[in-house]
CHARMM-style PDB file with segment names, atoms N, HN, CA, C and O in Angstrom:
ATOM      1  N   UNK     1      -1.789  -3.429  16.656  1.00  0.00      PROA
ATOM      2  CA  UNK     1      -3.200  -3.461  16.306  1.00  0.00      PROA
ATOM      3  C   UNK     1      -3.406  -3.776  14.828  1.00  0.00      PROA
ATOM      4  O   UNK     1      -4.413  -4.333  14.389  1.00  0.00      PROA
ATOM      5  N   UNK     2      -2.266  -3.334  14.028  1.00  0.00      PROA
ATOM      6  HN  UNK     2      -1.448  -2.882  14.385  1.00  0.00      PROA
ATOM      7  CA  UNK     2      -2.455  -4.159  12.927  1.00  0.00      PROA
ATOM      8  C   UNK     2      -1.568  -2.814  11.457  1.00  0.00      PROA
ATOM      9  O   UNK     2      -0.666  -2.143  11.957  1.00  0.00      PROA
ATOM     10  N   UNK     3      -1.786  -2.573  10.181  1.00  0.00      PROA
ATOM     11  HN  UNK     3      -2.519  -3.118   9.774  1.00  0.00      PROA
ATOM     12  CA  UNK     3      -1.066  -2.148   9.500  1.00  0.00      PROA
ATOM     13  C   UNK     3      -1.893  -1.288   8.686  1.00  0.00      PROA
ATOM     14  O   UNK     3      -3.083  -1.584   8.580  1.00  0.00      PROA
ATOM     15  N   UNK     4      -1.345  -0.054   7.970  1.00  0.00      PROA
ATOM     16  HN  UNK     4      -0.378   0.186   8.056  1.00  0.00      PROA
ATOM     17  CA  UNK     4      -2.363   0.920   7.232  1.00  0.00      PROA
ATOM     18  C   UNK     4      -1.191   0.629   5.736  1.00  0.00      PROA
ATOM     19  O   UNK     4       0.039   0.653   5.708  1.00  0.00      PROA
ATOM     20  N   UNK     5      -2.276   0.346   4.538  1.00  0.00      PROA
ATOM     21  HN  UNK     5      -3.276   0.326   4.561  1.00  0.00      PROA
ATOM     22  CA  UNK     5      -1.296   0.157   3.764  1.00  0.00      PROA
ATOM     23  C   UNK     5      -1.615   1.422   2.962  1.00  0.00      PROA
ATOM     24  O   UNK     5      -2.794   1.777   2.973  1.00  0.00      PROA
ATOM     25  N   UNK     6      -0.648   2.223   2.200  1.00  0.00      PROA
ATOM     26  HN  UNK     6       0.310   1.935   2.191  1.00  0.00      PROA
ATOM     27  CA  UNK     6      -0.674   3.479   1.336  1.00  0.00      PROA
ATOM     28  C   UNK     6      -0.821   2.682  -0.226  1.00  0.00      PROA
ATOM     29  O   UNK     6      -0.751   1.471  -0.438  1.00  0.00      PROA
ATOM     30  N   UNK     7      -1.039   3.751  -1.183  1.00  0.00      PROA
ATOM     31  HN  UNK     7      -1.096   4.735  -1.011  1.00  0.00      PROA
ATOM     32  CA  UNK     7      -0.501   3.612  -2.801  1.00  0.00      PROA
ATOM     33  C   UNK     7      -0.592   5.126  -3.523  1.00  0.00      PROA
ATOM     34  O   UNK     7      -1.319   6.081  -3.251  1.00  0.00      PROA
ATOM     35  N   UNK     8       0.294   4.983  -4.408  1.00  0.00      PROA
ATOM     36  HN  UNK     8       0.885   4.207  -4.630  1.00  0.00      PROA
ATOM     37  CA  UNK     8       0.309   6.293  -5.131  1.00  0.00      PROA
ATOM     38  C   UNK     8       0.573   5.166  -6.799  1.00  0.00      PROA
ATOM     39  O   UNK     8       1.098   4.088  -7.077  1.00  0.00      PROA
ATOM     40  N   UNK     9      -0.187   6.296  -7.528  1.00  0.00      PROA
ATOM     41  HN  UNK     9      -0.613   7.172  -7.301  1.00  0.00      PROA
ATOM     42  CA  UNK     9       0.084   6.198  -8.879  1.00  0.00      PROA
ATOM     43  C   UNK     9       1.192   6.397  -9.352  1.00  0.00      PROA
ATOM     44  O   UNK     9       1.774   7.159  -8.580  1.00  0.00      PROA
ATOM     45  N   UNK    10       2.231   5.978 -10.737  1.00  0.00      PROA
ATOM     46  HN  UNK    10       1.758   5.360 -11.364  1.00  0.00      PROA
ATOM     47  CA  UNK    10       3.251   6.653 -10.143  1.00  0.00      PROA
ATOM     48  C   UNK    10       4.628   7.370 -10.100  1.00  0.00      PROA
ATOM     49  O   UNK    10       4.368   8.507 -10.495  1.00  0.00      PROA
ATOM     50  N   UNK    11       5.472   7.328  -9.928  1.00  0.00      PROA
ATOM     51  HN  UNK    11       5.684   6.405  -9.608  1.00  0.00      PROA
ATOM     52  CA  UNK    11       6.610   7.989  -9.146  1.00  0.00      PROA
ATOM     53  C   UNK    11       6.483   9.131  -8.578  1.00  0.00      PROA
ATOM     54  O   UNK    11       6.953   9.332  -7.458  1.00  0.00      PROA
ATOM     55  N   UNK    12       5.813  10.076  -9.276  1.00  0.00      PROA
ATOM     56  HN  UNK    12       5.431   9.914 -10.185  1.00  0.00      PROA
ATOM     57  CA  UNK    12       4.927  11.277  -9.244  1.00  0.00      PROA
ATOM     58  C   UNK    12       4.095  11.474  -8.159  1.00  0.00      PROA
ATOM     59  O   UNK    12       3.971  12.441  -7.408  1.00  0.00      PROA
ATOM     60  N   UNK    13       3.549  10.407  -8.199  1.00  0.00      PROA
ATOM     61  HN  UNK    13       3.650   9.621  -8.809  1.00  0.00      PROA
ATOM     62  CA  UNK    13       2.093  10.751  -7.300  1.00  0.00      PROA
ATOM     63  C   UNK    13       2.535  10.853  -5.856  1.00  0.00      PROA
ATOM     64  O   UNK    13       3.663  10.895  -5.365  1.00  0.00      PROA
ATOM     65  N   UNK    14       0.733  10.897  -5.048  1.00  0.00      PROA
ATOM     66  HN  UNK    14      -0.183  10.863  -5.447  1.00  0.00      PROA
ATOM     67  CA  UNK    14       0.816  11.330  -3.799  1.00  0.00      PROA
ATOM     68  C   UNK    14       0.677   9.828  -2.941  1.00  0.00      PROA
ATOM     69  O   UNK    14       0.066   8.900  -3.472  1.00  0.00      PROA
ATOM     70  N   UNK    15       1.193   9.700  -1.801  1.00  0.00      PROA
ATOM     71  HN  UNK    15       1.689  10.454  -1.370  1.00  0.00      PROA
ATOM     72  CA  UNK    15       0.130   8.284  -1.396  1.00  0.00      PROA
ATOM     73  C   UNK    15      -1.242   8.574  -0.962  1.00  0.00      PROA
ATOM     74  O   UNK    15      -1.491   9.779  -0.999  1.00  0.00      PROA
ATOM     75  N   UNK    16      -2.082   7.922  -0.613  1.00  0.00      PROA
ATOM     76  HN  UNK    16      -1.879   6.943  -0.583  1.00  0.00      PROA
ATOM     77  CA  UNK    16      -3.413   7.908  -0.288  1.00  0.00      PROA
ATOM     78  C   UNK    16      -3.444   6.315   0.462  1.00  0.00      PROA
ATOM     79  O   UNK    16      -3.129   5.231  -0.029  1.00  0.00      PROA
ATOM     80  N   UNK    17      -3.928   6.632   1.772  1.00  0.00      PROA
ATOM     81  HN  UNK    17      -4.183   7.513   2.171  1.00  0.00      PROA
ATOM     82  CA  UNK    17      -4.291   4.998   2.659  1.00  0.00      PROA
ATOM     83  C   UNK    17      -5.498   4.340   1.872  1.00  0.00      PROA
ATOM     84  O   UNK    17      -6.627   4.743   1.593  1.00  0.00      PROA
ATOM     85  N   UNK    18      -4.672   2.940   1.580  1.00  0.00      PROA
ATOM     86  HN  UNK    18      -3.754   2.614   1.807  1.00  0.00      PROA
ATOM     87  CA  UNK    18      -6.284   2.330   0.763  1.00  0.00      PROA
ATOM     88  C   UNK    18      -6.630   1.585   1.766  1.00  0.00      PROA
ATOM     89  O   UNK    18      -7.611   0.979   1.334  1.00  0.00      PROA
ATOM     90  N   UNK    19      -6.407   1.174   3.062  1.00  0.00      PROA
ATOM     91  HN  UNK    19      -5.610   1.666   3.412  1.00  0.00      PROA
ATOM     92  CA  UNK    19      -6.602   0.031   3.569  1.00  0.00      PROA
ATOM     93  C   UNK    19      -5.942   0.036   4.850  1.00  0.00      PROA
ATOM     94  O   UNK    19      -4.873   0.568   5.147  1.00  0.00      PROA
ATOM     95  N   UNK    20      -7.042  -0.892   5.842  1.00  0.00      PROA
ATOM     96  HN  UNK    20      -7.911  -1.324   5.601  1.00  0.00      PROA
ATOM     97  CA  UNK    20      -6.318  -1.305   7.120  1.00  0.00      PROA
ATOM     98  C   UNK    20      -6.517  -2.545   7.114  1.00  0.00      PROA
ATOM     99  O   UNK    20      -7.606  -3.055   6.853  1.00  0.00      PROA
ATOM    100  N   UNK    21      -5.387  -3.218   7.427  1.00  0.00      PROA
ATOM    101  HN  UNK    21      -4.502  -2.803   7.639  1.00  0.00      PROA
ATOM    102  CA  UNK    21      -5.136  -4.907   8.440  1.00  0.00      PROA
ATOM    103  C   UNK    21      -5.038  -4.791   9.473  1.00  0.00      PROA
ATOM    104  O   UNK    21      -4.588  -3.824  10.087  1.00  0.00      PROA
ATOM    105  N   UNK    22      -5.670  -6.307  10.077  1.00  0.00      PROA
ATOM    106  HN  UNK    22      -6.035  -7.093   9.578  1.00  0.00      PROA
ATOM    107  CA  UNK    22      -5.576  -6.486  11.449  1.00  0.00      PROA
ATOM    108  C   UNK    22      -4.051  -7.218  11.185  1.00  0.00      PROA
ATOM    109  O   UNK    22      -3.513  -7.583  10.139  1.00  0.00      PROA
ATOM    110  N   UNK    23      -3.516  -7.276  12.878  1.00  0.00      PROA
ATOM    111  HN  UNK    23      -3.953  -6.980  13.728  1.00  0.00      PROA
ATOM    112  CA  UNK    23      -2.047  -7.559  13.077  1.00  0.00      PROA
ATOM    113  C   UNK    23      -1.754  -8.642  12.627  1.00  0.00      PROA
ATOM    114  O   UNK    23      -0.558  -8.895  12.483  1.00  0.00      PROA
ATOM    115  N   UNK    24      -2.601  -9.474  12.319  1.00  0.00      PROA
ATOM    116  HN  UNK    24      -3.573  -9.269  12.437  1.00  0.00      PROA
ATOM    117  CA  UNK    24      -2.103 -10.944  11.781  1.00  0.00      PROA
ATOM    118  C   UNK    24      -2.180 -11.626  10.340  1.00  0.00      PROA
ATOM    119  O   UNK    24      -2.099 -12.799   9.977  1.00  0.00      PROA
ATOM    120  N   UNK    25      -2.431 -10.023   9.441  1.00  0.00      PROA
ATOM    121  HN  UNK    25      -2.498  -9.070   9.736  1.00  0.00      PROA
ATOM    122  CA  UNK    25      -2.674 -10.078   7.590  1.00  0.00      PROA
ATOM    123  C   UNK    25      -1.756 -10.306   7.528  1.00  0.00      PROA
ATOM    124  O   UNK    25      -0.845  -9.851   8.219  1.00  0.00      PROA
ATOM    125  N   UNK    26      -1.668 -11.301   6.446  1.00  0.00      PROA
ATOM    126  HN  UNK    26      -2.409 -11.670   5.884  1.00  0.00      PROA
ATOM    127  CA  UNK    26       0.123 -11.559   5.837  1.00  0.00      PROA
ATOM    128  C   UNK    26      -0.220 -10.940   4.244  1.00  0.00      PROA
ATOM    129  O   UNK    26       0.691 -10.590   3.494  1.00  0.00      PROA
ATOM    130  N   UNK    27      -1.618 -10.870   3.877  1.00  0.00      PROA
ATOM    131  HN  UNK    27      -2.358 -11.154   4.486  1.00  0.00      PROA
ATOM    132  CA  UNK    27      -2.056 -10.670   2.426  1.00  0.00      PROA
ATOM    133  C   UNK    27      -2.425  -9.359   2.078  1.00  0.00      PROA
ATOM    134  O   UNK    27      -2.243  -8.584   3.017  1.00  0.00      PROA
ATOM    135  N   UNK    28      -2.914  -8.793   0.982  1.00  0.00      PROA
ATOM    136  HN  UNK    28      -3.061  -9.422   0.219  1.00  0.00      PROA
ATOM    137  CA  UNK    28      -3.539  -7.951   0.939  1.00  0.00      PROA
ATOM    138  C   UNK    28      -4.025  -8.087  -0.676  1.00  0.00      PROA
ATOM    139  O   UNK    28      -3.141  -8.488  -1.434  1.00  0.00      PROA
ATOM    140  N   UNK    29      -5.303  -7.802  -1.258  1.00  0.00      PROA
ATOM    141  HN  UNK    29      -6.021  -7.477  -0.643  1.00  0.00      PROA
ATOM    142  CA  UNK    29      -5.705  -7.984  -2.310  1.00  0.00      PROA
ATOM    143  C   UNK    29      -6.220  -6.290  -3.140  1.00  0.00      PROA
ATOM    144  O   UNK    29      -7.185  -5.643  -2.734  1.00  0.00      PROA
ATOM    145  N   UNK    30      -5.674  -6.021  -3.862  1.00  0.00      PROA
ATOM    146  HN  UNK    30      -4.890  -6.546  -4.192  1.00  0.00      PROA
ATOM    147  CA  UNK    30      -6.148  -4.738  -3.989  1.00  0.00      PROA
ATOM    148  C   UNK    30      -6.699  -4.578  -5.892  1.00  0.00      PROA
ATOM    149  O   UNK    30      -5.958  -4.524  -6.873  1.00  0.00      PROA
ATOM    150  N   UNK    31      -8.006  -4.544  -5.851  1.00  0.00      PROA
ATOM    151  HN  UNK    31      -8.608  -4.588  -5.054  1.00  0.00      PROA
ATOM    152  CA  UNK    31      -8.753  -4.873  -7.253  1.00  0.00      PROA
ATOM    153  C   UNK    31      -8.664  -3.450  -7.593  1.00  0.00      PROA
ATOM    154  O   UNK    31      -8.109  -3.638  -8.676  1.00  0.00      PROA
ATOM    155  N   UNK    32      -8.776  -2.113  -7.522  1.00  0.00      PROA
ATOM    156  HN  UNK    32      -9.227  -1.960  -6.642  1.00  0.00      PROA
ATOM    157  CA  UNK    32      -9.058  -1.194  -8.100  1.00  0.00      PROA
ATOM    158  C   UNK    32      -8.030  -0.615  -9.009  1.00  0.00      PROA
ATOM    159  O   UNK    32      -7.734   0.579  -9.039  1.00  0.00      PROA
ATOM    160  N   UNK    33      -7.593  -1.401  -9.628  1.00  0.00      PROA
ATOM    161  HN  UNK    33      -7.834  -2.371  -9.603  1.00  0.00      PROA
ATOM    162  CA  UNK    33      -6.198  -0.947 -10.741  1.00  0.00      PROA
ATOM    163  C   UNK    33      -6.499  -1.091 -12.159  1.00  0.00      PROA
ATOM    164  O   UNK    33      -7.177  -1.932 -12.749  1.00  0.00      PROA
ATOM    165  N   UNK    34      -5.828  -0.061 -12.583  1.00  0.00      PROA
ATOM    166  HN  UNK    34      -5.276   0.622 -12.104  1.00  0.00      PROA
ATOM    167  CA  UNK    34      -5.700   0.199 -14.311  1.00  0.00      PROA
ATOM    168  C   UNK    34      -4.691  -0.219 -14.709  1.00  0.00      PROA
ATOM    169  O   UNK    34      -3.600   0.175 -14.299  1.00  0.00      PROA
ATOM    170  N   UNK    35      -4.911  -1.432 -15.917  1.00  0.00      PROA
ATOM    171  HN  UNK    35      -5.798  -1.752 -16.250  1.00  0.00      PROA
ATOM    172  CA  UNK    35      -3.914  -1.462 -17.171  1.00  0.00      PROA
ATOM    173  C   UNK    35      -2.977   0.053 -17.612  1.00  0.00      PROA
ATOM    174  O   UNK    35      -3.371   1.212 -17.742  1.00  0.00      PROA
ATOM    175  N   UNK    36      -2.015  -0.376 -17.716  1.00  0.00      PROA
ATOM    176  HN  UNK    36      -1.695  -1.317 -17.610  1.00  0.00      PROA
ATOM    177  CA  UNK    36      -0.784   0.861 -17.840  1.00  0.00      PROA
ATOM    178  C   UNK    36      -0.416   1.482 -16.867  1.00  0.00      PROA
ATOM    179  O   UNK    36       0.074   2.535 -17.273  1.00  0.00      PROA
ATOM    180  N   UNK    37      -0.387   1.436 -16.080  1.00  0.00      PROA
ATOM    181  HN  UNK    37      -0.786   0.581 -15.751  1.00  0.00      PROA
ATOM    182  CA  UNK    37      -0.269   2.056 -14.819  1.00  0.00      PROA
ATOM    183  C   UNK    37       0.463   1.492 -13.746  1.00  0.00      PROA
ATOM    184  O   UNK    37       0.173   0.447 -13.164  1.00  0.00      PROA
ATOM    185  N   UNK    38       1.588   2.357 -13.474  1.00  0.00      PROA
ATOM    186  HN  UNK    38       1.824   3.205 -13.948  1.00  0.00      PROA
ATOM    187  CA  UNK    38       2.849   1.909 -12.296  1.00  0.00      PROA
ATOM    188  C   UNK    38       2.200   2.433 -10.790  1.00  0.00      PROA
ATOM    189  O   UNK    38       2.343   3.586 -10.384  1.00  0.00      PROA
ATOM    190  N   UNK    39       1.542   1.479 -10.127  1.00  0.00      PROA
ATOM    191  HN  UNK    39       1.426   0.542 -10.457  1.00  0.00      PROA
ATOM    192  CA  UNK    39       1.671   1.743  -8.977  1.00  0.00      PROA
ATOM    193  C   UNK    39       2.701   1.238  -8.003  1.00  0.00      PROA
ATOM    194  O   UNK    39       3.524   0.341  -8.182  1.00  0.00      PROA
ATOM    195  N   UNK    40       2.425   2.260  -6.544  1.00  0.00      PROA
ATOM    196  HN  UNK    40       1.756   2.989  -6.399  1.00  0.00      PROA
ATOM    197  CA  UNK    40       3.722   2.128  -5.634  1.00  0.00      PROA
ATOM    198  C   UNK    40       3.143   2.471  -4.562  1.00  0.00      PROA
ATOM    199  O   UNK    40       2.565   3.495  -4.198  1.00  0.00      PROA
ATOM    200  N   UNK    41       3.486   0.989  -3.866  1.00  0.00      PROA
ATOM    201  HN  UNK    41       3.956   0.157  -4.162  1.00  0.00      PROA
ATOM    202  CA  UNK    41       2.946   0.837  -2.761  1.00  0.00      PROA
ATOM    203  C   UNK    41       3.620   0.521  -1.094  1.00  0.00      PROA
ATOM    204  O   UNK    41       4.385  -0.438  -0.989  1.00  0.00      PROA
ATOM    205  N   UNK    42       3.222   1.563   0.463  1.00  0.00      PROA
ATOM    206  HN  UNK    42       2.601   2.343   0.378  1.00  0.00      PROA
ATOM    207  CA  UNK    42       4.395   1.216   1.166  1.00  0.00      PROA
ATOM    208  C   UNK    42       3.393   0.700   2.298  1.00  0.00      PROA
ATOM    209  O   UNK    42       2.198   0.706   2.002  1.00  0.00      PROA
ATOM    210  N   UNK    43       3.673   0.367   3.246  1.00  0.00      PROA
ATOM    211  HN  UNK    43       4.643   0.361   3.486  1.00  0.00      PROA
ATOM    212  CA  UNK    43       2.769  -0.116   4.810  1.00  0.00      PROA
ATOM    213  C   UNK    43       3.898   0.311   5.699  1.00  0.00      PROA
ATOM    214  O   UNK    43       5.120   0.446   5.635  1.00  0.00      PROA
ATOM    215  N   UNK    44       2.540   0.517   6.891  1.00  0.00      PROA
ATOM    216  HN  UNK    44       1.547   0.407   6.942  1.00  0.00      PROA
ATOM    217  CA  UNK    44       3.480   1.110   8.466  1.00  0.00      PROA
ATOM    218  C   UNK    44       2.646   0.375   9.505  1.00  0.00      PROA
ATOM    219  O   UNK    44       1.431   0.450   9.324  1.00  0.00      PROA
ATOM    220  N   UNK    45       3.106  -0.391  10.664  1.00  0.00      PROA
ATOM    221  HN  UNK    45       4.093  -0.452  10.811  1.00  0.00      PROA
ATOM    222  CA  UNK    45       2.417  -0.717  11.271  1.00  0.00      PROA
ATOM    223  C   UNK    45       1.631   0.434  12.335  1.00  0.00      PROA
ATOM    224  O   UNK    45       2.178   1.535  12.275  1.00  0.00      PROA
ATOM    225  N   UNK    46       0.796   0.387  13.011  1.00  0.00      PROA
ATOM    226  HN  UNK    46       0.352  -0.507  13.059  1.00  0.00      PROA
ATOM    227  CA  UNK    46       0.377   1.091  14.058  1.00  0.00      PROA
ATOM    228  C   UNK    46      -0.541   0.296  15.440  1.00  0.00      PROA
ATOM    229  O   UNK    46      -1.264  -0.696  15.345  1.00  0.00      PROA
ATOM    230  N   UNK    47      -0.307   0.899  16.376  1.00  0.00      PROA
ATOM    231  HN  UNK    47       0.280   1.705  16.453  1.00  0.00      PROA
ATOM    232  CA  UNK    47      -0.633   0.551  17.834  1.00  0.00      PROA
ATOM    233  C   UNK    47      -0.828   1.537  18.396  1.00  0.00      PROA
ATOM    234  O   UNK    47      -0.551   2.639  17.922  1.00  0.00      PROA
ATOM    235  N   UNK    48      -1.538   1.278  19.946  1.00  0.00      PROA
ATOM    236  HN  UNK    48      -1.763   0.383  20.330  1.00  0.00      PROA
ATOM    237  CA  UNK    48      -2.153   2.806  20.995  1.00  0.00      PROA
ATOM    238  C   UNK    48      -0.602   3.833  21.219  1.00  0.00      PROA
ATOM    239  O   UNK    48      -0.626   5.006  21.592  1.00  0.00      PROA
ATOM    240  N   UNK    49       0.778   2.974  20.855  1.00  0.00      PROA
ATOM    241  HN  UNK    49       0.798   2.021  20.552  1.00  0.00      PROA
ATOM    242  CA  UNK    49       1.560   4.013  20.694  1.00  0.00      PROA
ATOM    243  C   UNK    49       1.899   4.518  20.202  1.00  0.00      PROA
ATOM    244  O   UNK    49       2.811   5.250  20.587  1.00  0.00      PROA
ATOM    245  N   UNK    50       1.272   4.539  18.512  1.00  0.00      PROA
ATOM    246  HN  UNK    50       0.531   3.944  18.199  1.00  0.00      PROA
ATOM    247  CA  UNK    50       1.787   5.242  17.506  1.00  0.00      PROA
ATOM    248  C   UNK    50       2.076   4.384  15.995  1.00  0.00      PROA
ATOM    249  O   UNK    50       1.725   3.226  15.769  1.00  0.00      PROA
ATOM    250  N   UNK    51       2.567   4.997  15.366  1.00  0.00      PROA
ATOM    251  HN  UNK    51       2.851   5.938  15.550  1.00  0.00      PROA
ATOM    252  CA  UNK    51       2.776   4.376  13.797  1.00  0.00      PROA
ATOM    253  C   UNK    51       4.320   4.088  13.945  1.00  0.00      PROA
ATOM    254  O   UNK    51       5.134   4.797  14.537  1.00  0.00      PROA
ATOM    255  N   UNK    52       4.518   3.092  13.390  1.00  0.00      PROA
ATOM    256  HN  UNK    52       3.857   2.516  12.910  1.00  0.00      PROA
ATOM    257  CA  UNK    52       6.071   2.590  12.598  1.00  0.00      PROA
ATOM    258  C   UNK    52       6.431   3.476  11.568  1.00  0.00      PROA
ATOM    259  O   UNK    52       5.621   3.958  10.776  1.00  0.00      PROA
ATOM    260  N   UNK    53       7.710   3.707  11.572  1.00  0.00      PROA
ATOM    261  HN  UNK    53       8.368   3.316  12.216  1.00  0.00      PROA
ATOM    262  CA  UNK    53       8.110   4.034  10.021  1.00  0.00      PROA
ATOM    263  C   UNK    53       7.618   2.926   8.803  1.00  0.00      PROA
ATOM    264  O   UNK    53       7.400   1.718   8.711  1.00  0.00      PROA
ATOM    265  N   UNK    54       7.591   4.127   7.943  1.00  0.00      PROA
ATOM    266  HN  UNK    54       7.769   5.109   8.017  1.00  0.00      PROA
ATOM    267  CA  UNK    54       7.164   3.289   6.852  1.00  0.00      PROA
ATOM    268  C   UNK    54       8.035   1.902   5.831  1.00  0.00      PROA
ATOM    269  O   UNK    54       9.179   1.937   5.376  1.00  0.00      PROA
ATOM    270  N   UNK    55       7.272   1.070   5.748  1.00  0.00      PROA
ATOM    271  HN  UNK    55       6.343   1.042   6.118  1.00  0.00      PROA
ATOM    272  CA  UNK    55       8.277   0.301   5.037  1.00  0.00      PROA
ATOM    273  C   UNK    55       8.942   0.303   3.586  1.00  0.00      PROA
ATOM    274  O   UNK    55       8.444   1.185   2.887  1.00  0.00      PROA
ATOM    275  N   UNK    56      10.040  -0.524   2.869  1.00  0.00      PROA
ATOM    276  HN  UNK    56      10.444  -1.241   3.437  1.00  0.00      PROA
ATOM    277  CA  UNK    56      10.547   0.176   1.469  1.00  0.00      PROA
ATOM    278  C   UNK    56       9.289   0.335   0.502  1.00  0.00      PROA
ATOM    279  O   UNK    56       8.164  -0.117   0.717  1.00  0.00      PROA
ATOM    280  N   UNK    57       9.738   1.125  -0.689  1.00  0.00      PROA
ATOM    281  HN  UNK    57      10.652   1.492  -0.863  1.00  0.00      PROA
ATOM    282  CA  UNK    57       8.531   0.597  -1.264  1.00  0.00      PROA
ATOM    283  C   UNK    57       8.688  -0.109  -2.160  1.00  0.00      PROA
ATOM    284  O   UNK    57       9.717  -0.770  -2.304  1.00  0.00      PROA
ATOM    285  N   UNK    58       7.860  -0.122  -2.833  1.00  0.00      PROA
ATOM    286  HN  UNK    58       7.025   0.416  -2.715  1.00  0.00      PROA
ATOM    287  CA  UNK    58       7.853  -1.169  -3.933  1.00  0.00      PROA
ATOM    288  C   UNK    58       6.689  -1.264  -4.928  1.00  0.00      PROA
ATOM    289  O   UNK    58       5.526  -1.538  -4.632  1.00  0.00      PROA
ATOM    290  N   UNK    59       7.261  -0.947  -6.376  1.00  0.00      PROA
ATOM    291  HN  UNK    59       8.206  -0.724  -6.616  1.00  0.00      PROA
ATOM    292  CA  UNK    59       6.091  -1.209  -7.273  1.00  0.00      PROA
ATOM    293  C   UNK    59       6.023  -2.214  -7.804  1.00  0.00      PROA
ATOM    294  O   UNK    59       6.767  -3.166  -7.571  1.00  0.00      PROA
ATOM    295  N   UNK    60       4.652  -2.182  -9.038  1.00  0.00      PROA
ATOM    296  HN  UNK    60       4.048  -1.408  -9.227  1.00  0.00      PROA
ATOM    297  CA  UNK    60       3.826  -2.607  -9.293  1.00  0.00      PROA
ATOM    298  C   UNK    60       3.058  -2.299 -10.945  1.00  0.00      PROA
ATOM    299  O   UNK    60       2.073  -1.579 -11.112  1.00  0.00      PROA
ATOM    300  N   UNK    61       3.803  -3.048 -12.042  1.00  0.00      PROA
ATOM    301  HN  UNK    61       4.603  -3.633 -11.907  1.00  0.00      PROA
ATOM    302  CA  UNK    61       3.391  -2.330 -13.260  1.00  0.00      PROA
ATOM    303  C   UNK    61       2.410  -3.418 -13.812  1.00  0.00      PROA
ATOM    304  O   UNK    61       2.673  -4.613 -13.950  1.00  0.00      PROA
ATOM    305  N   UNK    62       1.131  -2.731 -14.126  1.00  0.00      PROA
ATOM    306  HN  UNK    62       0.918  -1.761 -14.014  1.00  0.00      PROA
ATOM    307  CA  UNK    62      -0.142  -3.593 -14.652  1.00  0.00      PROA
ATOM    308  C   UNK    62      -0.303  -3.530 -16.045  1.00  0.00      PROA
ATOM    309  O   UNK    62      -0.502  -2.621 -16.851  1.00  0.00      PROA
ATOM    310  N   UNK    63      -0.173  -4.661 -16.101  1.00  0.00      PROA
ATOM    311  HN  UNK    63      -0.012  -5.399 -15.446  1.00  0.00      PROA
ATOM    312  CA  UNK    63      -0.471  -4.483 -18.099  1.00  0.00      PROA
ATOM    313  C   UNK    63      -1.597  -5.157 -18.459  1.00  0.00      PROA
ATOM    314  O   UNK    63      -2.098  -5.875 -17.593  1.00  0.00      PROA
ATOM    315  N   UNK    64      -2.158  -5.095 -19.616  1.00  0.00      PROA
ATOM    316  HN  UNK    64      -1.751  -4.513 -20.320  1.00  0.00      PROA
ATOM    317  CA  UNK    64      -3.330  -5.615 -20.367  1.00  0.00      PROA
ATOM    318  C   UNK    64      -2.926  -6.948 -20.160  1.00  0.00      PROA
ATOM    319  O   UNK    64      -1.816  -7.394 -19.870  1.00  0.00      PROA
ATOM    320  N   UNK    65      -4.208  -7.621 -20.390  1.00  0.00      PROA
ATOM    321  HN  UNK    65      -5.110  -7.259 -20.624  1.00  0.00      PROA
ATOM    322  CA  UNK    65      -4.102  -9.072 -20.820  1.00  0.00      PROA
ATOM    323  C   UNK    65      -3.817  -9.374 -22.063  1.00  0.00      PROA
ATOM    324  OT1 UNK    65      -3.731 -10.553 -22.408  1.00  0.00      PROA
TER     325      UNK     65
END
């Protein structure tokens, strides 16, 4: 049915779901981020049978322009 993607601030932090895709997103665009700040982000797919394990993660360090 499609994918729930998480993010945590980070290494520290908690995740929090920012977002659902339908099954056929290859993208995802995510604007609400701060300069200095390491985010880390994972996705799991889900269907009427349940959720996938989660996938690796992987960050994300934002710097000033």
């Amino acid at each position: 049915m499609g994918f729930e993607i998480e993010r945590k601030e980070g290494s520290g932090g908690t995740y929090r779901q920012i977002a659902k895709v339908g099954e056929n997103a290859t993208t995802y665009t995510d604007t609400a981020l701060k300069a200095g700040v390491t985010y880390y982000y994972r996705i799991r797919a889900y269907n009427s049978a349940g959720h996938s394990s989660y996938s690796d993660e992987i960050c994300v360090e934002i710097t000033a322009d």
